[in-house]
C-alpha positions in Angstrom: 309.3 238.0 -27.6 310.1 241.4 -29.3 309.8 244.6 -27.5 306.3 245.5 -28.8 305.1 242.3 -26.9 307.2 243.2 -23.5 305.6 246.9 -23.5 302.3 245.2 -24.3 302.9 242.5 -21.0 304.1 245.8 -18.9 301.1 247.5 -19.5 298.9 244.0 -18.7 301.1 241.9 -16.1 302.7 245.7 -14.1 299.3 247.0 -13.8 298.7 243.8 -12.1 301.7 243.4 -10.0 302.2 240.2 -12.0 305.7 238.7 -13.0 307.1 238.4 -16.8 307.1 234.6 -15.9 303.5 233.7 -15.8 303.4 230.9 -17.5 305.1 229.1 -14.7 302.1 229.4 -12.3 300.8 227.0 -14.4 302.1 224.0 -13.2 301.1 221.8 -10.4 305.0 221.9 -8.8 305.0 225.5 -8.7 302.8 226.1 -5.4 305.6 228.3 -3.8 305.5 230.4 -6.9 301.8 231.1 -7.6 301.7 231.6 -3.5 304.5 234.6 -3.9 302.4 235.9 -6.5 299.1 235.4 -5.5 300.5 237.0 -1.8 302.4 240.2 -3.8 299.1 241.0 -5.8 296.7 240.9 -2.3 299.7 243.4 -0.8 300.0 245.8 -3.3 295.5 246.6 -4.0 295.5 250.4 -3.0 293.2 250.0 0.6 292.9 253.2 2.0 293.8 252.7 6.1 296.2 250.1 5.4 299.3 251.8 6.1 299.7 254.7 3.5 297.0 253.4 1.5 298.8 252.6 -2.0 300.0 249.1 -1.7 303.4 247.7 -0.1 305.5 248.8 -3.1 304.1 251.9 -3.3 304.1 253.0 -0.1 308.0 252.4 0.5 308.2 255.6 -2.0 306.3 258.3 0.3 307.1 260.0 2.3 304.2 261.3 5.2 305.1 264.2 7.4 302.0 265.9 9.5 300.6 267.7 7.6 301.8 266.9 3.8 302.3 263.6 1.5 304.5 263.5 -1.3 305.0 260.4 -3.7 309.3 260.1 -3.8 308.4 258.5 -6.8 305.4 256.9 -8.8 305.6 253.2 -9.5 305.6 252.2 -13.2 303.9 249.7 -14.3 307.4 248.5 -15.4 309.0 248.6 -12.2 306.1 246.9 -10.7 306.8 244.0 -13.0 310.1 243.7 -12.4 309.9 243.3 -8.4 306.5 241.2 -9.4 309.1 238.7 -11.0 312.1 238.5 -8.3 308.9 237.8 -5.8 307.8 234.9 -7.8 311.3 234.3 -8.4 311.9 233.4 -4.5 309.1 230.6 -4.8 311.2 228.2 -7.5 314.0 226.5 -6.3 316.5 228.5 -6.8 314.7 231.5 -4.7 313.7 229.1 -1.6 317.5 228.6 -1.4 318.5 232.3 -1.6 316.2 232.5 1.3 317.7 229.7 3.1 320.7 231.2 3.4 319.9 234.4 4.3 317.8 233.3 6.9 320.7 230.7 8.2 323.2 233.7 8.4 320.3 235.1 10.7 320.4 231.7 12.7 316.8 231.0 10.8 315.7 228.1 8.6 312.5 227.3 6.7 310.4 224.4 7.9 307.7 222.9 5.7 304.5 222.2 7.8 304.0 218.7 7.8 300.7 218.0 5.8 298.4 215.9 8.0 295.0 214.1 7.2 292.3 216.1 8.8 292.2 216.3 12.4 288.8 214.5 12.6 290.5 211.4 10.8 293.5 211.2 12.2 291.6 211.3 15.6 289.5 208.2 14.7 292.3 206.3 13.4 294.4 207.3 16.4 291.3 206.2 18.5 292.2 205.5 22.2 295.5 206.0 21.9 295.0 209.3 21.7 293.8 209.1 25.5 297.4 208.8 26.1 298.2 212.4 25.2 295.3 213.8 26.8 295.4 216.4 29.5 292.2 214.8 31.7 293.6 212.9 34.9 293.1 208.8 33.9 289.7 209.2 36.3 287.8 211.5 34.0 288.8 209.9 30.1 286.9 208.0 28.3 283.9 206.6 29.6 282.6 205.3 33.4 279.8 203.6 34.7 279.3 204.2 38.6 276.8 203.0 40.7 275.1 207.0 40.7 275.2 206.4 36.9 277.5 207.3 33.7 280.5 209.6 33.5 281.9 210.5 30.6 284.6 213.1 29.0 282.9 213.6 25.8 285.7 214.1 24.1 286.2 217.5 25.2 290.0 217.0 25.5 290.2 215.2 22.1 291.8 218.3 20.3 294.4 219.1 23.3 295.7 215.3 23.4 295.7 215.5 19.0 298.0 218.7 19.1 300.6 216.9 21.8 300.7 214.1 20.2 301.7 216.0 16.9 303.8 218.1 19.1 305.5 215.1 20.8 305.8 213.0 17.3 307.2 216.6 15.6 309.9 216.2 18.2 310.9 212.9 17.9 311.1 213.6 14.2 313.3 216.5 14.5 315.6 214.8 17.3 315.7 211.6 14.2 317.0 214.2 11.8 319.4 215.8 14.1 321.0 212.3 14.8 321.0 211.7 10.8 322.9 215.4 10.0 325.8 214.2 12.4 329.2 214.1 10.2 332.2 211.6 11.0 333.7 213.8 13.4 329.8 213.1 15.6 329.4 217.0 15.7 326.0 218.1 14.5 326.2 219.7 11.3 324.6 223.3 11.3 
């Protein structure tokens, strides 16, 4: 790329709040990427009432007193490209780590959410075990036939007992790893 081709991809990508690296977005392993992208461009449309109006970036750079608003500086189209890219930079690999440690030093981390069927089909393939983990007293789950006629729960608890039994198999996952990070010594890496 010469310099006529980086002005020309200032004036297209900067105006956009888009990264010099586009080209990445396109692959299917770059999800963290495109989502630091896709999340800087919705930040930075000017929308007057969110906080000073101009977009994240540009809003760092005035300054509001009552009754006067100056512009410390005016973004270029250049300068938005260039923080465009170290955004989309912190979605490859080598950014997610940065991150990591940062947040570590802050006594942080980064979990991925674990990606689940829906809730629907995990519900019928749980079937009644999910009774198990639901929050009714064992009288009122499921279904009853009494001599004044039928009783029944209509699932109205299903969604409680599916979110503790992710809650209580999240947990027994984490308390899995915690015993698989232990070194020699049986301390607990950190």
């Amino acid at each position: 790329m010469d310099k006529n081709d980086f002005r020309t991809l200032i004036k297209i990508n900067g105006a956009r709040n888009l990264g010099f690296n586009l080209e990445r977005l396109k692959y299917s392993n770059s999800d963290l990427e495109r989502s630091f992208s896709e999340e800087w461009q919705k930040e930075n449309k000017k929308r007057p009432g969110i906080n000073k109006g101009h977009g994240i970036l540009q809003d760092h750079f005035i300054d509001e007193g009552l009754h006067h608003v100056t512009f410390l500086c005016e973004i270029t189209h250049k300068e938005r490209l260039i923080v465009a890219t170290i955004i989309q930079w912190l979605g490859t690999n080598c950014g997610r780590c940065f991150l990591e440690r940062v947040l570590d030093k802050c006594g942080y981390r980064i979990v991925k959410k674990r990606i689940v069927m829906d809730d629907r089909k995990l519900m019928e393939e749980l079937g009644e075990k999910l009774c198990d983990y639901c929050p009714l007293e064992d009288w009122e789950k499921g279904s009853h036939s009494y001599p004044n006629g039928y009783s029944s729960c209509e699932g109205s608890k299903c969604e409680d007992a599916l979110e503790h039994y992710l809650e209580e198999n999240e947990m027994e996952e984490d308390n899995s790893n915690d015993v698989s990070n232990e070194n020699d010594t049986g301390s607990k890496e950190r």
